[in-house]
TORROMAR-495265 format. One record per residue: x negated, y, z of N, C-alpha, C, CB in turn; residue number from 1. Coordinates in Angstrom, 1 decimal. Glycine has a CB too. Example, Ala and Ser with C-alpha at 12.3 -4.5 7.8 and 13.67 -1.06 7.14 Angstrom:
! TORROMAR-495265
{rec {-13.2,-5.7,7.8},{-12.3,-4.5,7.8},{-13.2,-3.3,7.8},{-11.3,-4.5,9.0},1};
{rec {-12.8,-2.2,7.1},{-13.7,-1.1,7.1},{-12.9,0.0,7.9},{-14.1,-0.6,5.7},2};
! end
This chain:
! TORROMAR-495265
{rec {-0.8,-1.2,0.0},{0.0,0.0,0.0},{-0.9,1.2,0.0},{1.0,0.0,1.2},1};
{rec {-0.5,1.9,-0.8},{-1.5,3.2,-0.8},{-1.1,4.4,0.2},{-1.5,3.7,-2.2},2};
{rec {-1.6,4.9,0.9},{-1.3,6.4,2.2},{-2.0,7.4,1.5},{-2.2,6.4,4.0},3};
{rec {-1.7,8.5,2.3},{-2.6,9.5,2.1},{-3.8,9.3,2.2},{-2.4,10.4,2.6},4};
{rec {-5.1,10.4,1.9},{-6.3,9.8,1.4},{-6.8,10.5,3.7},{-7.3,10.9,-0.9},5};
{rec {-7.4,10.0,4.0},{-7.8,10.1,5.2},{-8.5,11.1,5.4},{-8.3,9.2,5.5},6};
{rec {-8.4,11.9,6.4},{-8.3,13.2,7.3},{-9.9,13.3,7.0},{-7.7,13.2,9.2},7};
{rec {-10.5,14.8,7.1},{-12.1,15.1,7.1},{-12.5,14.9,8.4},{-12.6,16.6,6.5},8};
{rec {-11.4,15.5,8.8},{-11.9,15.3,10.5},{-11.7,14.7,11.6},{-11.9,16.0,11.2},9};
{rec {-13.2,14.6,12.2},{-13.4,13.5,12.2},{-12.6,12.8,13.7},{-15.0,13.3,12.0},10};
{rec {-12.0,13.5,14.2},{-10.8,13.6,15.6},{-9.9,12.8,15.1},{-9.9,15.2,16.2},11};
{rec {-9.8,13.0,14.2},{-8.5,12.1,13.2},{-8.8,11.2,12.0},{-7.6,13.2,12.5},12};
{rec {-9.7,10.6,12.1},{-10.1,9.6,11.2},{-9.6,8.5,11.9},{-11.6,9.6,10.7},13};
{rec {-9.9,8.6,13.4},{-10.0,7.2,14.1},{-8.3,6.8,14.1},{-10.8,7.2,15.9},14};
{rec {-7.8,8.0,14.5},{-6.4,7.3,14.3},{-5.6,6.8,13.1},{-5.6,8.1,14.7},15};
{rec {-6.4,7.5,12.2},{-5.7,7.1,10.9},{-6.1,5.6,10.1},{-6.0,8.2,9.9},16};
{rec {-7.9,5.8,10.7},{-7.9,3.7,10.0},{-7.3,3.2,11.3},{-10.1,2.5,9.7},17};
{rec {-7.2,3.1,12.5},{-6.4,2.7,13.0},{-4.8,2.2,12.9},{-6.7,3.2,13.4},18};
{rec {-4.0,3.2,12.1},{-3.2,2.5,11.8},{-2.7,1.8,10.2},{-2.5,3.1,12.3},19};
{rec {-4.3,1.9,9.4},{-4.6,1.0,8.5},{-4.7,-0.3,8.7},{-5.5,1.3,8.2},20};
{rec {-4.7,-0.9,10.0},{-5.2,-1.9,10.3},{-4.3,-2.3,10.9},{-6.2,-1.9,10.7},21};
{rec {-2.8,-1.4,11.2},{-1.7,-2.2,11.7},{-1.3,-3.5,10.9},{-0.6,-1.4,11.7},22};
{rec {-1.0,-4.4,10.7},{-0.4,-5.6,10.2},{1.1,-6.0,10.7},{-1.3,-6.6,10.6},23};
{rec {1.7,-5.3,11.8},{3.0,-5.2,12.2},{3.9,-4.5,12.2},{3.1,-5.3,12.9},24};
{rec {4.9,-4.8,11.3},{5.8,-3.7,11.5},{7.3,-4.0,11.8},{5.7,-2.9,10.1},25};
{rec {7.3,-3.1,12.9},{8.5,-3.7,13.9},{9.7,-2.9,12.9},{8.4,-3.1,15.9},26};
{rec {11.0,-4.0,13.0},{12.2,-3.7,12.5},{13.3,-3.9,13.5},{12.4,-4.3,11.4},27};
{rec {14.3,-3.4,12.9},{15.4,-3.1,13.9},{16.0,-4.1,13.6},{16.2,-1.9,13.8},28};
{rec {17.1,-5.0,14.9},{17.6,-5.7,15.2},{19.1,-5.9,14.5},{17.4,-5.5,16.3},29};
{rec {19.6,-4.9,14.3},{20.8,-4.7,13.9},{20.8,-5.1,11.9},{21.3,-3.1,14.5},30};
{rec {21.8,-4.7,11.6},{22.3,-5.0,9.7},{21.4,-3.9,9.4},{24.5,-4.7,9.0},31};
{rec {21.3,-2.7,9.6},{21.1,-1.6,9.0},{19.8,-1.5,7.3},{20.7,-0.7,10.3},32};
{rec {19.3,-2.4,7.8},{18.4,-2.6,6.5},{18.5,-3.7,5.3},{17.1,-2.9,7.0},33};
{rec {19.3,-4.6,5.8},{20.1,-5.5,5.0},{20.8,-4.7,3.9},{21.2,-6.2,5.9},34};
{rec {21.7,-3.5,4.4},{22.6,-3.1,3.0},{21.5,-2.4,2.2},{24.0,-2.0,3.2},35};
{rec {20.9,-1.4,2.7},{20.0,-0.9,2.8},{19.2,-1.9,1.2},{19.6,-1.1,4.5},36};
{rec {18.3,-2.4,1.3},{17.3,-3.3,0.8},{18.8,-4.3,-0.6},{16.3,-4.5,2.6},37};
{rec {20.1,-4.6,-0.1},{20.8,-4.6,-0.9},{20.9,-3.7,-2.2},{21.5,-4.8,-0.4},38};
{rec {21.5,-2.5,-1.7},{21.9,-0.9,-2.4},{20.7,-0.9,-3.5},{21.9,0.8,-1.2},39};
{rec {19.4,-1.3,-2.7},{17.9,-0.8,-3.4},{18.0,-1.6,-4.9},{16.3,-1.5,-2.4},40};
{rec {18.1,-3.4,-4.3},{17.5,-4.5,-5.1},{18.7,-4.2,-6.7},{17.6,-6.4,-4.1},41};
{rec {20.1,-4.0,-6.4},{20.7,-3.7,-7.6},{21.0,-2.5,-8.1},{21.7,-4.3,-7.7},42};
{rec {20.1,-1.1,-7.7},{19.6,-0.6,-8.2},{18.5,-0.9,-9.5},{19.4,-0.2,-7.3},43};
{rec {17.8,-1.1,-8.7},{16.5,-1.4,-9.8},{17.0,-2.6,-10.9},{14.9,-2.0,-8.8},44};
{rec {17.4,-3.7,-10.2},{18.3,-4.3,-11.5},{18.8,-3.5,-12.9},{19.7,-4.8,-10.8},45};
{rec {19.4,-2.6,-12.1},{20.3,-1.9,-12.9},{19.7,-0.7,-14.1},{21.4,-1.2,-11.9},46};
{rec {18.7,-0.5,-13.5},{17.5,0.2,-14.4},{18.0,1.5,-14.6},{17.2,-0.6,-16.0},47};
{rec {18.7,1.9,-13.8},{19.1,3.5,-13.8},{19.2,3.8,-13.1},{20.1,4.2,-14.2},48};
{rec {18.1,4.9,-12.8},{16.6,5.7,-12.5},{18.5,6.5,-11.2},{15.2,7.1,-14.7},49};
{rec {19.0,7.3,-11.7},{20.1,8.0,-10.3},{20.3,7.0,-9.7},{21.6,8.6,-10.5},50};
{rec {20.8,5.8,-10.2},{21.5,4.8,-9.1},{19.7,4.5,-8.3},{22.5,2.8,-10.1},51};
{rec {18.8,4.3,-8.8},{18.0,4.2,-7.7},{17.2,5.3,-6.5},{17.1,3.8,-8.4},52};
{rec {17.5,6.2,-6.8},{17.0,7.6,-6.3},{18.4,7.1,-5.3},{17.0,9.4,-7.5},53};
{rec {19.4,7.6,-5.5},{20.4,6.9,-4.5},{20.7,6.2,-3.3},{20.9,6.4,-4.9},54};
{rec {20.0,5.1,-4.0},{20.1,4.0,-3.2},{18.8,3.9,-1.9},{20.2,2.8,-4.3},55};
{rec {18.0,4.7,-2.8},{16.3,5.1,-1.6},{16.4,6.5,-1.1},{14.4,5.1,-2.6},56};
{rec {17.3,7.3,-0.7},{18.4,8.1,0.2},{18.4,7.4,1.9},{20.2,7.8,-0.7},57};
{rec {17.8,7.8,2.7},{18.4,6.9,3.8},{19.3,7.2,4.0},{18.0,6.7,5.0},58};
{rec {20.6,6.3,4.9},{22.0,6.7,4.5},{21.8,5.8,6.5},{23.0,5.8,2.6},59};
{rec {20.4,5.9,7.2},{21.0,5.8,8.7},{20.6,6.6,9.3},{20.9,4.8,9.5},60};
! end
């Protein structure tokens, strides 16, 4: 995944490869990303570019 390109300084370098090196990413318990990642996947199916801008809108 690409980020922004990392801070000059140097107070803030450490935090930032630091969370380069996260490997976890906590999600929420509930549906909310289910429709979510639905709305997305037939979007892009659908190959029209509004319905996807739309659908990558957070809507929680």
């Amino acid at each position: 995944m690409l980020t922004d390109r990392a801070p000059r300084k140097p107070a803030l370098l450490g935090n930032f490869l630091e969370s380069d090196r996260n490997t976890i990413l906590s999600l929420p318990q509930d549906s909310r990303l289910g429709g979510v990642a639905t709305a997305i996947k037939s979007s892009l199916e659908s190959g029209a570019r509004p319905a996807v801008r739309k659908a990558l809108v957070p809507s929680f």
